[in-house]
N, C-alpha and C positions, 0 to 999 in steps of 0.2 A: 529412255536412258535412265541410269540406274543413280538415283541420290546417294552418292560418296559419303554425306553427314548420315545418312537412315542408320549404319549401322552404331555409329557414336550416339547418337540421339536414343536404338533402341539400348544400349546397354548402362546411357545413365538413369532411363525405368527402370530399367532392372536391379540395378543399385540402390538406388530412391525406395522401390518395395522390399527388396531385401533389410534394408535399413528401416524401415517403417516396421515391419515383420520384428527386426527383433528388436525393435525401442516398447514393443506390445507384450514381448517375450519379458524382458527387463521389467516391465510393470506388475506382472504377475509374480514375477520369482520376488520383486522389492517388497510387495505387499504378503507376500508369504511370509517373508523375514518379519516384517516391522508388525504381524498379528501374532509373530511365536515370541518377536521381541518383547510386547506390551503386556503379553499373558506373564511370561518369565519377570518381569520388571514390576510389573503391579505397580506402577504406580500411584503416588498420592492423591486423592482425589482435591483440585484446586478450585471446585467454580464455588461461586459462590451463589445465593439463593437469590431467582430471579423468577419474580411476578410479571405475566405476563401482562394478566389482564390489569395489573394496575399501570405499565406500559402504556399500554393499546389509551388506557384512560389521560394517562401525564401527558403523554407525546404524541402532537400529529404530525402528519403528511403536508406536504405543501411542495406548489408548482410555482416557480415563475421566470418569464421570460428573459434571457441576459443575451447579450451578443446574438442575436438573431437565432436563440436557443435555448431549451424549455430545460432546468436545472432544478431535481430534484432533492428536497430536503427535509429532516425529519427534526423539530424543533420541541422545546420544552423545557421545562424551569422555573427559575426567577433568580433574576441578578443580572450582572453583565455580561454580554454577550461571549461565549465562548465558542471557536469554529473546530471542528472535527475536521480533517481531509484522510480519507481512508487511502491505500495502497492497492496491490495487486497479489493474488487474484482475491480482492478483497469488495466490497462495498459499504455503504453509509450503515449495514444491518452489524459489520462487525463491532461497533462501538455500540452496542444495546445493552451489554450489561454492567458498562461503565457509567453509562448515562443517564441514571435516575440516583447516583451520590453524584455524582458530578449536578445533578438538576437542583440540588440542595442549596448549592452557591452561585450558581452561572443561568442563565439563559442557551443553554446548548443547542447547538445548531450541527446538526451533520449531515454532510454534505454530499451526493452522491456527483464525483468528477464527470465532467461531460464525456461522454463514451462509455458511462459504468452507471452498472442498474436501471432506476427508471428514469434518468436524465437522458436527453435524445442521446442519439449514436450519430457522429457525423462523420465523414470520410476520416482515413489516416490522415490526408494534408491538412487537416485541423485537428491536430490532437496536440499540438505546441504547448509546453508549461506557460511562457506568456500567456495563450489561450485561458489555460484552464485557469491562473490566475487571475485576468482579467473579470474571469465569471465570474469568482469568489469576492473581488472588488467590488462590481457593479450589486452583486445581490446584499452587499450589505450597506452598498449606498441607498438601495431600496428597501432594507428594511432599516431606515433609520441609523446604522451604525456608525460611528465614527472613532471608534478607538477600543480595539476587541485583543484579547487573548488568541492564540491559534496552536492547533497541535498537531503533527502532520506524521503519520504513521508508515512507514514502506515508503512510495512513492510519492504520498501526500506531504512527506517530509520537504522533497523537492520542491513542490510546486508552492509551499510554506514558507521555505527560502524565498521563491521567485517573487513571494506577495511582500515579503519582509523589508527587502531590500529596495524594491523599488516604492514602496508604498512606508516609508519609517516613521509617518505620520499613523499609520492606521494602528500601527500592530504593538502594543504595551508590553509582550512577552511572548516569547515562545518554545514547544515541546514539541525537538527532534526526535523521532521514535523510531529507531531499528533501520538505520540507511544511512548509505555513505553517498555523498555528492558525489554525482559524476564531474570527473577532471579534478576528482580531491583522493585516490586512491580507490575510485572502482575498478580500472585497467592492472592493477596491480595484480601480479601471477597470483601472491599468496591470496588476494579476492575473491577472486575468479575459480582459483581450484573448489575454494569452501562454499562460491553462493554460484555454481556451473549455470543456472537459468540466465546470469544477467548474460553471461554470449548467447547461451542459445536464441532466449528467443530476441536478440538484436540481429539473428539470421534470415534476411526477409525471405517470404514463400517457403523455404524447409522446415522454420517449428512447426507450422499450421501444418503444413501436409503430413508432417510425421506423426502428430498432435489428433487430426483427422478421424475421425471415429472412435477415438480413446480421451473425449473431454474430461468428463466426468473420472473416468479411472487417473488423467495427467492431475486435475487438483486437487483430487484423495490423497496422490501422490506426495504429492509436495506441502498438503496440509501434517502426513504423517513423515515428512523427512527426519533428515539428522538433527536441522536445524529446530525444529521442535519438540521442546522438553515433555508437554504434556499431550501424549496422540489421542490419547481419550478425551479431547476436548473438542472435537466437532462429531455432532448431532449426523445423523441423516437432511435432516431437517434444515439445518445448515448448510451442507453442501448441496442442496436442493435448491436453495434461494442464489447460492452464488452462482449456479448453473443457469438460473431465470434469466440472470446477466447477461454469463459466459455465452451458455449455450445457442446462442440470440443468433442469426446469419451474420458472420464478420465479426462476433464478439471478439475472436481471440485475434483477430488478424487488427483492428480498432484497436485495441488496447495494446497490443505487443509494441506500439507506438511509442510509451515511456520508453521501452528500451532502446528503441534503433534512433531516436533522437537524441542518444546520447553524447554522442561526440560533440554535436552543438550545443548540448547544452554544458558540455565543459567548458569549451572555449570561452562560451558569457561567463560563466560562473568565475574562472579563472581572471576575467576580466574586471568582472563585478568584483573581487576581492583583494587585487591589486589597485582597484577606487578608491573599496573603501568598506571597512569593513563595519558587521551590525555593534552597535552599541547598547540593545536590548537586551534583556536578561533569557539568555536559553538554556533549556533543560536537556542534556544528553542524553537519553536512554538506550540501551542496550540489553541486548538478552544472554543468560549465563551459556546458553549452549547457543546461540547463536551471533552476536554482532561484537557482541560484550563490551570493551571500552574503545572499539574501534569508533563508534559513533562519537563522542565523547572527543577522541583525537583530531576525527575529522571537523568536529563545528568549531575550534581551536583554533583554524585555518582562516577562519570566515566568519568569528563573532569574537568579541572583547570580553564580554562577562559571560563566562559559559563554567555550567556546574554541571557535573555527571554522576550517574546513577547504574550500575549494573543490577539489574533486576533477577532478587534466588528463583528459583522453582519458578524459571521462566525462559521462554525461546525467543520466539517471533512473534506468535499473532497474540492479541488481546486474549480471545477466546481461552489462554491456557490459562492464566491464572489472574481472571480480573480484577480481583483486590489484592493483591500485589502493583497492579498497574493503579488501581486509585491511591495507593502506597505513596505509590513513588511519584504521583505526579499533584495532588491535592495539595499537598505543604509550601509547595511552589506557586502553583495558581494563584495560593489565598494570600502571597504575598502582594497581589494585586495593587496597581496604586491607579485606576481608570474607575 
């Protein structure tokens, strides 16, 4: 007897590869544009000079256990303790050339979030900002900490909030960097049209399958978007390390987890801000072609003393123009009172 569903079932494969087919098409034609774009554009060259091997010498490695989970961190300094939380598709390596002016006055600590880089990968039903906050809590009750600076970049933004708010004992200051709170204006059409990833990948099963053999070419992608001022700022080399990440079984499907927990994590946040909002001093950042004073608007919402910074010859990721980014956030840190 003949399955009635077989031929619905065969025509949304067919749809599914069609669509896969041409989101591969789309990448090639995008990347065609944005290498005639960068040749025509020439732009400024923004990095600034970064010693590796005196890196490799300032700053080590370190493992340790938090919630029944091995959390990787890259530490180095002198001073007090300041915590890095990286974003997406980002890890603990993208704050490396921030981090030895930053090691001048702080003890830096960066952080790879549980499910990114060398820190374990555990299922999606444990990838909760509670979660990942917790982790951040506990490893610095193990390294002694009790009263730290934090700067949360993309998505580390969030989970910055989540430490802030419930934690307003720990955290002396903090640097929102390039992200809007979900349930504070991420649903918002005009959002959504400018930053299209946060729906896509909150699509369970279809980013990853569409995504599926074109890793590496999806975070080239989006490394070289609109959103990013300077495209000549990531290395081979660097998308080679975020891929060590990504590329991992489950990497993207693990990680896509900030996004599809978002709904929940508006409702708390929504909740948490009609409590009670932070009394700490935070720094809004924004990028000229990418967030700009949205961020800024949004921690408005959710913090009392909030000062904002649109960052020139600048996007989204660190990577484009590091000193700009020690700019605009060193003046602030060193108002420290911890």
């Amino acid at each position: 007897m003949k399955n009635p569903n077989r031929n619905k079932i065969n025509s949304c494969f067919i749809k599914l590869f069609s669509i896969k087919s041409s989101l591969t098409l789309l990448l090639i034609i995008s990347f065609m544009s944005l290498t005639y774009a960068q040749k025509a554009a020439n732009p400024v060259p923004l990095f600034q000079d970064f010693d590796e091997i005196s890196f490799k010498r300032d700053f080590h490695h370190y493992f340790t256990k938090v919630n029944d989970i091995t959390i990787h961190y890259v530490m180095g300094g002198d001073g007090p303790p300041l915590v890095l939380l990286h974003g997406w598709p980002f890890t603990s390596y993208s704050f490396r050339q921030i981090m030895p002016e930053l090691g001048k006055h702080f003890t830096v600590i960066a952080v790879d979030l549980r499910g990114f880089g060398d820190s374990d990968k555990p299922t999606s039903d444990n990838m909760s900002k509670p979660q990942m906050a917790d982790d951040i809590v506990d490893l610095m009750k193990q390294l002694g900490h009790s009263k730290i600076a934090i700067l949360g970049h993309d998505w580390g933004g969030v989970v910055a909030y989540e430490i802030a708010w419930n934690n307003p004992d720990l955290i002396e200051r903090m640097v929102f960097f390039e992200m809007i709170l979900p349930g504070f204006g991420m649903d918002d059409p005009k959002v959504q049209a400018g930053f299209w990833q946060f729906g896509f990948h909150r699509a369970p099963d279809i980013a990853e399958t569409l995504i599926e053999g074109n890793e590496r070419e999806y975070i080239k992608f989006l490394l070289r978007g609109k959103n990013i001022y300077n495209r000549r700022a990531f290395t081979r080399e660097d998308i080679d390390e975020f891929m060590r990440s990504y590329g991992e079984p489950g990497g993207f499907r693990t990680t896509f987890q900030l996004y599809r927990d978002a709904d929940e994590d508006g409702k708390r946040f929504k909740r948490y801000a009609a409590e009670r909002k932070l009394r700490i001093p935070v720094l809004a950042l924004g990028g000229i072609t990418s967030m700009g004073n949205l961020t800024e608007l949004d921690m408005r919402e959710i913090a009392i003393n909030v000062e904002g910074i649109i960052i020139p010859q600048f996007g989204h990721a660190i990577e484009e123009n590091p000193q700009g980014v020690i700019n605009a956030i060193l003046p602030f840190l060193l108002k420290r009172k911890y």
